[in-house]
Structures are given as structure tokens and as C-alpha cells.
N, C-alpha and C positions, 0 to 999 in steps of 0.2 A: 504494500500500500504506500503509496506519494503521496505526499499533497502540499500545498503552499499556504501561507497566509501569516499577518503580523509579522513582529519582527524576525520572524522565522522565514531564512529565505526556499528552503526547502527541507523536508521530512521524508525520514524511507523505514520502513517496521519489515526485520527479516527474522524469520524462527530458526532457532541455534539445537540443533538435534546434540544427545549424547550417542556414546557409541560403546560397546563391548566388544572384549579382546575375546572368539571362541578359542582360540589359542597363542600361547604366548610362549618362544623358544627362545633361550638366552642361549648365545654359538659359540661367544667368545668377548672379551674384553679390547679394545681397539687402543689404539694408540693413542685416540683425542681424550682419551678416560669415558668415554660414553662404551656401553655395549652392542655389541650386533645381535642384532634379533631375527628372528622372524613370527610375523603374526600373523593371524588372521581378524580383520576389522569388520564389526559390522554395525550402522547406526539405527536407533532404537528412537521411538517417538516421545521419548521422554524428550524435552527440548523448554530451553528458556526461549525468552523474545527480547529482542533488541530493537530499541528506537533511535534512530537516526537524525540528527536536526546541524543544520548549518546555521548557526548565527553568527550574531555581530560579533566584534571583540579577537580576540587570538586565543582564550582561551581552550583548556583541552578539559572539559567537562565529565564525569561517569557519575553515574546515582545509580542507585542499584536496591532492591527491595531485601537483600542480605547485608544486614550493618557487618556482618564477620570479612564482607569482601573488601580487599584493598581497593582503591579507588584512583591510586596513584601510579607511578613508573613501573611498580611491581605488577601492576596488571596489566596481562597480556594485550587490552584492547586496547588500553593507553599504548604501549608495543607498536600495535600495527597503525594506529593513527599517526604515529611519527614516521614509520615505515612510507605510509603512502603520501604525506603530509610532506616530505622531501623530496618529492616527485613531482607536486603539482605549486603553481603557481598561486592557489588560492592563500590568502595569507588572511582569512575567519577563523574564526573559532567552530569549535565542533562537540555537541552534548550529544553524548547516548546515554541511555535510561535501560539498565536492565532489569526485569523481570525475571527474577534467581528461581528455579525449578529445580535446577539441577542442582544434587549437594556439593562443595567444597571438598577438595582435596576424598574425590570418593573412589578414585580410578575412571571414573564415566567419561573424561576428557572434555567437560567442561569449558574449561580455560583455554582449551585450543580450537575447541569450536567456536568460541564465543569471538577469539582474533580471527577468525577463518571467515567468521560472518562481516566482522567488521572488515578484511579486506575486500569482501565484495563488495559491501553496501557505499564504503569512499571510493572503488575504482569506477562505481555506479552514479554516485556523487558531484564525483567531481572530474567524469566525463574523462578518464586518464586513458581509458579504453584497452587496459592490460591484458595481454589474454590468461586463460587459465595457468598456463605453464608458466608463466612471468610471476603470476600470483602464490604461486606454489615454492617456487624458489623462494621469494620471498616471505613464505610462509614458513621455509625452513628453518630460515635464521633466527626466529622467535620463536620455535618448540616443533621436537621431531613429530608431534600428531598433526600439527597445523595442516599439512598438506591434503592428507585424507579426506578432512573435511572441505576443501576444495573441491574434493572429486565426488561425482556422484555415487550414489551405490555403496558397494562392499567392495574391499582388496583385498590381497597380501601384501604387506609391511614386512621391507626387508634393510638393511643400515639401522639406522636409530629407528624404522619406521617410517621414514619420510621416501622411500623408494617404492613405488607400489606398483601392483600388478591389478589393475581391475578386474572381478569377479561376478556372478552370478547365486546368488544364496538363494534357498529356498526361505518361503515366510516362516518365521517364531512368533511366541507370544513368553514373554519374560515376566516375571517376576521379579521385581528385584529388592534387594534388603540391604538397609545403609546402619549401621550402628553407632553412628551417631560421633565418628572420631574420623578426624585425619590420619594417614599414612604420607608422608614423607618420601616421593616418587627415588631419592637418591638414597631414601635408608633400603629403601625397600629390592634397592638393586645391590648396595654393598653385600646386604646380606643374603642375596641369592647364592645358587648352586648351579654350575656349566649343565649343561641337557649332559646326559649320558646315551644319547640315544645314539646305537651303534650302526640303524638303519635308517636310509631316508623315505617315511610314509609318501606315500603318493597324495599330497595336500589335493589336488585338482579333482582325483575322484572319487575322494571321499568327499566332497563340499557338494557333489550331485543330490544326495541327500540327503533327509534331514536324520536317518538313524546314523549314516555315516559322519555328520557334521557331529553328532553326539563322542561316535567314536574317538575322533583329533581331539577331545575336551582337554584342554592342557594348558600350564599356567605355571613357568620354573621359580615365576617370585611370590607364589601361595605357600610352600611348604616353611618360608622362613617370617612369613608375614604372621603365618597360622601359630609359628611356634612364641610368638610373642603376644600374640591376640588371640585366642583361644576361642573366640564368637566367631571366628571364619567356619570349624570346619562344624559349630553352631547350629551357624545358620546352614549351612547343606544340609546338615541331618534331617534342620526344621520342615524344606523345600522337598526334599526326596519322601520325606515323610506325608507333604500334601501332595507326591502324584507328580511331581516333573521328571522328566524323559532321562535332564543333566545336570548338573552345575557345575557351575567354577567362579571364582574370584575372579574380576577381571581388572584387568591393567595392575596397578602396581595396590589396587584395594584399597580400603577395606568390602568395598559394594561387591556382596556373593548375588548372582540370579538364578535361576532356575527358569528353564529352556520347555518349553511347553509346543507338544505339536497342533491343537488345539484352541481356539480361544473359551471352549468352556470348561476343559481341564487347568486351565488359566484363571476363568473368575470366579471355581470352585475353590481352586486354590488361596487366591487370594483372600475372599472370604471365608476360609479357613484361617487364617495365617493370621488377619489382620489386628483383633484383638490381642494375640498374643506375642507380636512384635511390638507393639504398642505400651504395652505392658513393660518389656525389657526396656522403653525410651526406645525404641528404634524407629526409624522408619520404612515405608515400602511405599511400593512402587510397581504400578502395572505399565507392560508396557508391549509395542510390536517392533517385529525390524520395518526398516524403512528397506522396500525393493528395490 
């Protein structure tokens, strides 16, 4: 949605999807201190909203309906507005207004969706006319998810992540459950463990379908995450206990979901689930992939 008026010289509202990792393989330690990975990404309709506005002034604006979110250099959208903001000629100011959906530091990748929307919505803006691949690069250099959410659909993530291979998923209905804490994306890798896996799965044909996407269910920074948070492997029991097909932790956690082939094995589950996540202070969260 566009529109004009007052001293707003122009307004753009775009939806910020999260996304889960059905699997996450640490290969090796790299030289930059980052690790290579490979994953597999897929975006889920859980999603914040971002509002777009150019006004007057140079200021660099964010409000946000979560007082826990930074607001400043440290957040990623602030990031990519200077990113594109050094590209273009325009010398306004610029407010976004997010509507926080997605929890903080949950693994759900949030913060890199939420820059990934704001590079769209400024190169939409302020007319820069980048194309997707200019945007992505650029999406690189402020967080290895950034790129992903650039791209439509589902990948494979392979480097940090920001190397992708676009895919084809069949539809999910997720469940998901947030306990109410952060995880720390760089503790959460110190204290991972290299894959030992001595073969290489055929990722391509098992993503055909959906018992097989079950199959890959994999996650090498859940076992050190779980041994410190103890509600990770919790919350599976809780999930496998209402009737989902899988689970796994995704990204670097603490958000476990449970993989439903189904949408009424989904809001059986859920209304199952709900009083009693609620109860522990947690939260949940229904949700689909995005095709």
C-alpha cells in the first residue's frame, strides 16, 4: 500500500515474513571466524509489518510496538537505510514504524527480514531501481540471512547462508513455541559441534516430500543450545506429544516448531498446546510456509 499526503511526502507498508531452518549443517569453521553451513530455509506467515514514510528533516526514525527492540545503529533496519541512503541522492529523512510479531532474538530471523524489507521498500522509494542481485549483495554485508529474504520462496543456504540455491517445498502448517528468552546467534555457534556426517544425503530428493523433508530434520546448534536450556528438547516432547509429523529448533533458537502435514492436525494441536505453554510464560504461535 502507497499513498501521499501532509507533510509526508510519500508512505509504502510491506509484510516482513519469519522463516525456519528444516535443517541446519555446520561443515566447518572458515577463516573470516564465521562458519560454513548449509541449510535449508523456508518462510512461514508469521510476519511483522513495516511502515515506510519519507519526511522532512535528515533524520533516521524507527518506532517499533516492542520497547525491548533497539531503535538505533544496532538495528538492522537502521543498517540498511544507510546502506541505501548512500546511494541515493535524496538527503530527507526517513520513519519506519514496526509492528513487532515476531519475537526477538528467537532464531525466526526477524532482524534480517525486517532489513531485507527495508531494502526493498527504499530501493522502491527512492526510485534507485537496484535489481534483486545488487540488493542481495548488499544484503550481505549486514547479516548472512539478509539475502534469503530477498529471494522469493524457499533455498538452500550454503557460506554463512547468504549463497542460495532456490527450491520448491511442499506446504507445512507449524506450530511454533518461543520460551520467552534470547539465545545469542554467536554463543550459540561457539558452542556447537562439526556435523559428523560421513555421507552426503541427497538434500534435492528428499525436499520432494513432505515425509522426506521430515527425514533431513536436522539442527548441529540444538544439541549445545538444549544442553544449556533444557525447555528445547521440552518443548518437542510437548509438540510430538500433540500429533506433529517433526520438530527441530531452528536457526540458532531458542523457537522449537512442530511440522504438521495438515492444517487440522495443526489447530488440534494448537488448541491443545495453548493453555499449557501459556502457563510455563511461553509463547506460541500458529503458522504456514509461505510457497
Amino acid at each position: 500500500m502507497r499513498q501521499k499526503g501532509g507533510d509526508v511526502t510519500d508512505t509504502l507498508l510491506l509484510e516482513s515474513p519469519a522463516k525456519v531452518n528444516l535443517r541446519l549443517e555446520i561443515l566447518g569453521k572458515r577463516k573470516d571466524g564465521y562458519h560454513e553451513i548449509r541449510t535449508v530455509f523456508q518462510k512461514i506467515s508469521l510476519r511483522d509489518t513495516l511502515h515506510f514514510s519519507l519526511m522532512p528533516g535528515k533524520r533516521i526514525w524507527i518506532e517499533t510496538s516492542n520497547p525491548n527492540l533497539p531503535t538505533g545503529k544496532d538495528n538492522l533496519v537502521h543498517q540498511a537505510i544507510l546502506s541505501l541512503k548512500t546511494r541515493s541522492t535524496y538527503q530527507g529523512g526517513i520513519r519506519v514504524k514496526i509492528d513487532k510479531r515476531i519475537p526477538l532474538g528467537a532464531g525466526l530471523g526477524g532482524g534480517s527480514s525486517n532489513a531485507a524489507t527495508t531494502l526493498r521498500a527504499l530501493n522502491q522509494l527512492l526510485q534507485l531501481n537496484l535489481t534483486r542481485k545488487e540488493l542481495m549483495t548488499i544484503g550481505a554485508t549486514i547479516g548472512a540471512d539478509v539475502p534469503f529474504f530477498l529471494l522469493d520462496g524457499s533455498a538452500i543456504g550454503r557460506g554463512k547462508g547468504e549463497r542460495l540455491r532456490k527450491i520448491e517445498l511442499p506446504l507445512f502448517w507449524y506450530i511454533l513455541i518461543y520460551p520467552n528468552f534470547e539465545v545469542s546467534a554467536r554463543w550459540a555457534y561457539e558452542n556447537s559441534v562439526l556435523t559428523k556426517i560421513k555421507y552426503r544425503i541427497n538434500l534435492h530428493q528428499l525436499l520432494q516430500s513432505r515425509r522426506g523433508v521430515v527425514r533431513l530434520l536436522r539442527n548441529d546448534l540444538e544439541p549445545g543450545v538444549s544442553k544449556k536450556h533444557t525447555e528445547i528438547p521440552l518443548m518437542k516432547q510437548m509438540l510430538l506429544a500433540s500429533g506433529a509429523n517433526g520438530t527441530l529448533m531452528t536457526g540458532s533458537g531458542p523457537t522449537v516448531f512442530g511440522i504438521f502435514f495438515s492444517k487440522e492436525k495443526a489447530d488440534e494441536a494448537f488448541q491443545n498446546l495453548r493453555r499449557r505453554v501459556y502457563k510455563r510464560g511461553w509463547e506460541i504461535f500458529q503458522a504456514h510456509s509461505i510457497t
